[in-house]
N, C-alpha and C positions, 0 to 999 in steps of 0.2 A: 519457589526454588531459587529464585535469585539469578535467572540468567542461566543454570547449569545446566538444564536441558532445551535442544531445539526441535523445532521441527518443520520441517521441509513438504510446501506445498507442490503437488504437480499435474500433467496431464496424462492421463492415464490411455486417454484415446491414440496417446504422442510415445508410448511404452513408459507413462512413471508409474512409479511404485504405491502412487497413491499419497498418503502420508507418511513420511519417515522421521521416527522419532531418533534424536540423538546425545550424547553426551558435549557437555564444552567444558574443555582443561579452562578455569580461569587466570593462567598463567600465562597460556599462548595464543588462548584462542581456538585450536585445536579442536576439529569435531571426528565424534567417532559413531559409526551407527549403531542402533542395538536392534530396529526392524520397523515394518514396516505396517502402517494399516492398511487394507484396501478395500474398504466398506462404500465409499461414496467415488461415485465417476467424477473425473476433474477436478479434483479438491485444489483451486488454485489460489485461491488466497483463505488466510487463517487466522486467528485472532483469541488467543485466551482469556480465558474470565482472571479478572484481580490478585482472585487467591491462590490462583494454577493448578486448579484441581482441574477445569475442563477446556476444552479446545474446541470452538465452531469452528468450520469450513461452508463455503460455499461448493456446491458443483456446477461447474461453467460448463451449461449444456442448455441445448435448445430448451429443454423440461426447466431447469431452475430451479436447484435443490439447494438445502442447508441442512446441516447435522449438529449434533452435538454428539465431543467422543470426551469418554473419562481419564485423565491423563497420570492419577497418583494411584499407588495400589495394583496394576496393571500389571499383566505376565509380562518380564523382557521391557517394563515400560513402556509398551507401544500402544499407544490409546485405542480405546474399544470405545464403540459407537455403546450410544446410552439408548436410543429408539433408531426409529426408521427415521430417513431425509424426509425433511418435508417440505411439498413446493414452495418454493419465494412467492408466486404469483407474477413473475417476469420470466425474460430470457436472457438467458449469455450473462448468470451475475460474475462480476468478477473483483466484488470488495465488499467487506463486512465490519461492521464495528459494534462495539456494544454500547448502549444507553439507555440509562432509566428504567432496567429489568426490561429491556428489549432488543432483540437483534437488528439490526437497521444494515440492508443491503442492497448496493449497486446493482441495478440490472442493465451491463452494456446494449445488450442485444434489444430489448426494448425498451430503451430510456427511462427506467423508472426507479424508483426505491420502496423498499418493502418497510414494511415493520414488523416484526411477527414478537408477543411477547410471550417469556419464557415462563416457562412452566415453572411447579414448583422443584423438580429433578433438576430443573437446568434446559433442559432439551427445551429449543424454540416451537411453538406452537404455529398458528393460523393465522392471517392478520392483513393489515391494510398494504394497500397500494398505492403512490403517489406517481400519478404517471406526468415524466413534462413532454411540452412541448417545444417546436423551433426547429431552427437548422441552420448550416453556416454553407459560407459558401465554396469551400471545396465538395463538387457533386460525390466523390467515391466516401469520402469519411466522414461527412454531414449534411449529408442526406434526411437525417433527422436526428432525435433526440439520441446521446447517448450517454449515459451516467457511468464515470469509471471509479468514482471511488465518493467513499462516505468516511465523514470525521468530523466528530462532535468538539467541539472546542473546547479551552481547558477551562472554563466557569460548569462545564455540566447542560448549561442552556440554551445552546443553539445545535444543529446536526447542518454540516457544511457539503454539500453534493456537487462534484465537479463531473459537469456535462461536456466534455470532447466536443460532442455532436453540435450544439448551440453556444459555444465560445463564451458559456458564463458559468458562473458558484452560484449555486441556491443556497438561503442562507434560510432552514427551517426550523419549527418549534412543537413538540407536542403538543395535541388538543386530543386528550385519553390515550386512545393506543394508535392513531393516525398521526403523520406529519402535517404541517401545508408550512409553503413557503413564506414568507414574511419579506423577504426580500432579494432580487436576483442582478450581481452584477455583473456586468458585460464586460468581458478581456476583448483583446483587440480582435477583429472578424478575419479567421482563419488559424486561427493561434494553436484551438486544438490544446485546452488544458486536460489535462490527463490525471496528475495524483496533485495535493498539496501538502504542507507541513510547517505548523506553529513554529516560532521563533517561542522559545523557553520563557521570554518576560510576558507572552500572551500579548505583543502588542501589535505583531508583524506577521504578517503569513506569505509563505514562497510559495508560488504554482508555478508546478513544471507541467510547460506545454509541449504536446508531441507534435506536431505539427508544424513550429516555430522556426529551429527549436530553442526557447528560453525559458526563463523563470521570469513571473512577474512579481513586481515584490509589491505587497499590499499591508495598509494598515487598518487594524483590526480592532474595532469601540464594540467591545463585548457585554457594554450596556444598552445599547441600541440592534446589534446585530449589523451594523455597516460594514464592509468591504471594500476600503477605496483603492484601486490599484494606482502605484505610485511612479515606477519604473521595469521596464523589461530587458534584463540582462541576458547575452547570446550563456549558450552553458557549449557552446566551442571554439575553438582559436579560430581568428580572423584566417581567410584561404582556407578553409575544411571545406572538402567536397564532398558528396556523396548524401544521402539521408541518413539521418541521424537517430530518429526516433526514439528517443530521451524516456523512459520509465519511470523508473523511481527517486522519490528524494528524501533523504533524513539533513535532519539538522543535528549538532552539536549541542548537547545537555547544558554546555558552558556557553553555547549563543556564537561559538566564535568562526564553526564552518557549517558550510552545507556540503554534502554530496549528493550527486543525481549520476545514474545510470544511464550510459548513450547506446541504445543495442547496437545500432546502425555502424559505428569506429569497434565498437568492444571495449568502452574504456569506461571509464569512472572521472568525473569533473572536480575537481576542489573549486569552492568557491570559499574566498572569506567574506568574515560578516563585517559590514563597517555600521558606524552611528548606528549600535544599540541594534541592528537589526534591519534601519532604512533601508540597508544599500547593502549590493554583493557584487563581488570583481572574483572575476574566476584567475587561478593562480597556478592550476597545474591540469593535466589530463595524465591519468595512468592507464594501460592496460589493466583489464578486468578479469586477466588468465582463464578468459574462457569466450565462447561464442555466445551471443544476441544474452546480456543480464535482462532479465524482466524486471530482477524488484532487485533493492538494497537491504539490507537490514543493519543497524546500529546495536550491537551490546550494551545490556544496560549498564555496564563499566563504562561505557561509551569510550573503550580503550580499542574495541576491536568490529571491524565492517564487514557483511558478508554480502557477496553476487551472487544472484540465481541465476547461472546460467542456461537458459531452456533451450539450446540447441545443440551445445555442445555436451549437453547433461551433468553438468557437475556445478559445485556450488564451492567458491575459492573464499579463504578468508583471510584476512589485510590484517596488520597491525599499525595504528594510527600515528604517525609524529605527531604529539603534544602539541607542539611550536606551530607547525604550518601546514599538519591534516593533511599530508600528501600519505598517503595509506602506502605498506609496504605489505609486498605478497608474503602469506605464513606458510601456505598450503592448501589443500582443494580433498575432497571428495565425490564420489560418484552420485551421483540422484538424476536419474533418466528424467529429461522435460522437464525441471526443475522451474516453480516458478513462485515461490517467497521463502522467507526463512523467517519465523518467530520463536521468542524467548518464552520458556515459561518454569 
């Protein structure tokens, strides 16, 4: 569909609505709802297949669920689950990606990553577990292992697991329908990396650490599977007080900014990109027109930014300056415990 429908992940234990599917004017940005699905508990992060016919969700619950829902052809367009969730085999997942005709998901709650490979419907099946180990040394947040997000890199042949818990990326590879790691590198100890995101030439990768809070900027030999982290840029103005707790980051389609989410201020970070992608200097902070953003999302216009606000329940959407990526406020919508926004 090209961007022209969203949809909105949340917590439903927290009053969301579940999944809400919605319209986007490709002019302004503008979202409109048309409803909601509410077949799975905490559907918090989301991820459509290629052709946008269908929508996984994780459910971030002690249990550890995933679904597949059908998203074209649907009454009101509001996706309908295709089968029943079916366990990840972890706890607390809270990111999901797809690869290689399988689902590959984050399980915060007990440090691990799933594989489960989909059936011929689409709907994820059964499947292996990759459990890590470690821990870092903040006692409350790493404690042990934690996996907050999974993202296969842009060659197809690596899947990238950012562990919070243990202050490093596993840098993994199929062997049939299992992972294993091939190689894991270490961010500095306490840093608390949270999500990551390719720089567009596939040669640079930015992890935002929650914990920090910065981005490290890392170069990335996608023949090898290496990860070298190169420098660590703050993603707040120098004097910010308070915790900060950094969520999300998208990069720029043209290479030329990053933004990352601060729940802790409520704001959104401009960084620009220099040399190609080495290096980022942060250039602006805006308000996020709402309370604690969980995730970012980027249009695939890459004209237009949205926040999921998960405490103030709405999800606000920015229209980007071309020139210098300082996003300007368009508008907002309601979505209770809001916590992604994806294009499909």
């Amino acid at each position: 569909m090209g961007g022209t429908r969203a949809y909105i992940g949340s917590f439903t234990t927290a009053g969301g609505r579940g999944i809400t599917a919605a319209t986007v004017d490709p002019e302004s940005g503008e979202l409109t709802v048309l409803g909601a699905a509410h077949a799975l508990e905490n559907p918090s992060f989301l991820v459509p297949s290629p052709d946008g016919d269908l929508l996984y969700a994780v459910g971030e619950s002690e249990a550890g669920l995933a679904a597949a829902f059908r998203t074209t052809g649907t009454p009101d367009g509001v996706p309908v689950p295709i089968r029943a969730p079916v366990p990840v085999g972890g706890a607390g997942p809270t990111h999901l990606a797809l690869a290689d005709r399988h689902l590959v998901v984050a399980n915060y709650g007990s440090g691990s990553v799933s594989t489960l490979p989909l059936l011929p419907d689409g709907a994820p099946g059964g499947g292996a577990v990759l459990q890590h180990t470690g821990s870092g040394p903040d006692p409350e947040r790493q404690e042990g292992p934690h996996a907050h997000q999974v993202v296969p890199d842009p060659s197809g042949r690596w899947i990238l697991s950012v562990d919070l818990g243990t202050d490093s990326v596993r840098v993994c590879a199929f062997e049939d329908d299992a992972l294993v790691v091939r190689r894991e590198t270490a961010l500095r100890p306490g840093s608390g990396p949270r999500h990551l995101a390719f720089h567009p030439d596939g040669r640079f990768v930015h992890v935002l650490n929650e914990l920090a809070p910065t981005v490290t900027v890392c170069h990335w030999d996608r023949d090898t599977g290496a990860l070298t982290p190169r420098e660590e840029i703050p993603v707040q103005a120098p004097g910010s007080t308070g915790d900060a707790y950094p969520s999300g980051i998208v990069v720029d389609p043209r290479g030329r900014f990053v933004w990352t989410a601060i729940r802790g201020q409520d704001a959104i970070a401009v960084l620009s990109v220099e040399d190609g992608g080495a290096a980022l200097r942060l250039t602006a902070t805006v308000d996020c027109g709402g309370h604690w953003p969980r995730d970012l999302a980027l249009h695939p216009s890459g004209r237009f930014l949205y926040a999921a606000n998960e405490r103030s329940g709405d999800v606000t959407w920015f229209t980007l300056d071309p020139e210098t990526g300082v996003p300007a406020r368009g508008g907002a919508i309601d979505a209770p415990a809001a916590s992604c926004v994806v294009f499909g």
